[in-house]
C-alpha positions in Angstrom: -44.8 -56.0 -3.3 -47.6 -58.5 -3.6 -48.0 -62.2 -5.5 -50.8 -63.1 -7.0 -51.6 -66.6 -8.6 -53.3 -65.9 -12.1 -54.7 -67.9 -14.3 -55.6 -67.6 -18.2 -58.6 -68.5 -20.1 -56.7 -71.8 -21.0 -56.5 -72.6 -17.0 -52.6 -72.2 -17.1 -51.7 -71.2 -13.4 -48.8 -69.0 -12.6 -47.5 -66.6 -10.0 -46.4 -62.4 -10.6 -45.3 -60.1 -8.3 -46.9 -56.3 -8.4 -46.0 -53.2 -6.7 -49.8 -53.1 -5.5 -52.8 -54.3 -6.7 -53.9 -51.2 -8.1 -50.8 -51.4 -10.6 -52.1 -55.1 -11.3 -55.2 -54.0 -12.1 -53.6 -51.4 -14.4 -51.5 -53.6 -16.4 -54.6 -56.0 -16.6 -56.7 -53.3 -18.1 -54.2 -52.3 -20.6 -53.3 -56.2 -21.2 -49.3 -56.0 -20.3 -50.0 -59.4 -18.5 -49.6 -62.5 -20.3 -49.4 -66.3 -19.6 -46.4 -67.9 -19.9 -47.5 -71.2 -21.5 -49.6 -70.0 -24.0 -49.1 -66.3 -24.3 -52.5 -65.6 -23.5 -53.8 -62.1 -22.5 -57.4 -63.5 -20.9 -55.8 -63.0 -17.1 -57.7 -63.2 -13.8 -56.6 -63.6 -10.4 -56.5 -67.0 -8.9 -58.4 -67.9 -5.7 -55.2 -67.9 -3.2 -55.0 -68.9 0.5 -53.9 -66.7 2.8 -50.5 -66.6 4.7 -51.3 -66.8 8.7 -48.6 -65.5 11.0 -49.1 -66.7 14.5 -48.7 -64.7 17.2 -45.5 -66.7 18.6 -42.4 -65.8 17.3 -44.4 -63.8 14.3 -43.5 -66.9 12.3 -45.5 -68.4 9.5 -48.1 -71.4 11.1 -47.7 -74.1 9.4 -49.5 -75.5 6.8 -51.8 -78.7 7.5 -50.4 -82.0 6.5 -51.7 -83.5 2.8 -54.9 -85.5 3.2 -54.0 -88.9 2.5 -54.9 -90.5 -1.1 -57.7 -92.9 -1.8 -55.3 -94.5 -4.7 -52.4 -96.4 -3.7 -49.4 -95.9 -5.8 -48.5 -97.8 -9.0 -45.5 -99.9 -8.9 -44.4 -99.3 -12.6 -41.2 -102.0 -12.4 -41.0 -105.2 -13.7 
């Protein structure tokens, strides 16, 4: 099984599994694939980061912390 991260020609992003990517290439061709916001058909394949295993404990590195924000957040009560 795989996951891709697709995206239609409305920019919607969502993940699918597939058996392989030859069978999501299939059901591309023959437009089985659809978006589920908008129903859209228009389907490409996201640009997805990779999943690195280290080499101790074959366990999934860890991702890098989130760069910190240039905008302070909004205090919204009164």
């Amino acid at each position: 099984m795989i996951r891709y991260t697709l995206r239609c020609e409305r920019g919607h992003q969502f993940e699918s599994w597939f058996q392989s990517s030859s069978a999501y290439e299939s059901q591309e061709r023959r437009h089985l694939i659809n978006c589920p916001a908008c129903g859209s058909t228009e389907i490409e394949r996201a640009i997805m980061a990779p999943q690195v295993v280290s080499k101790k404990g074959r366990e999934p590195a860890r991702p890098a912390p989130p760069l910190p924000s240039r905008h302070r957040p909004v205090n919204r009560r009164r």
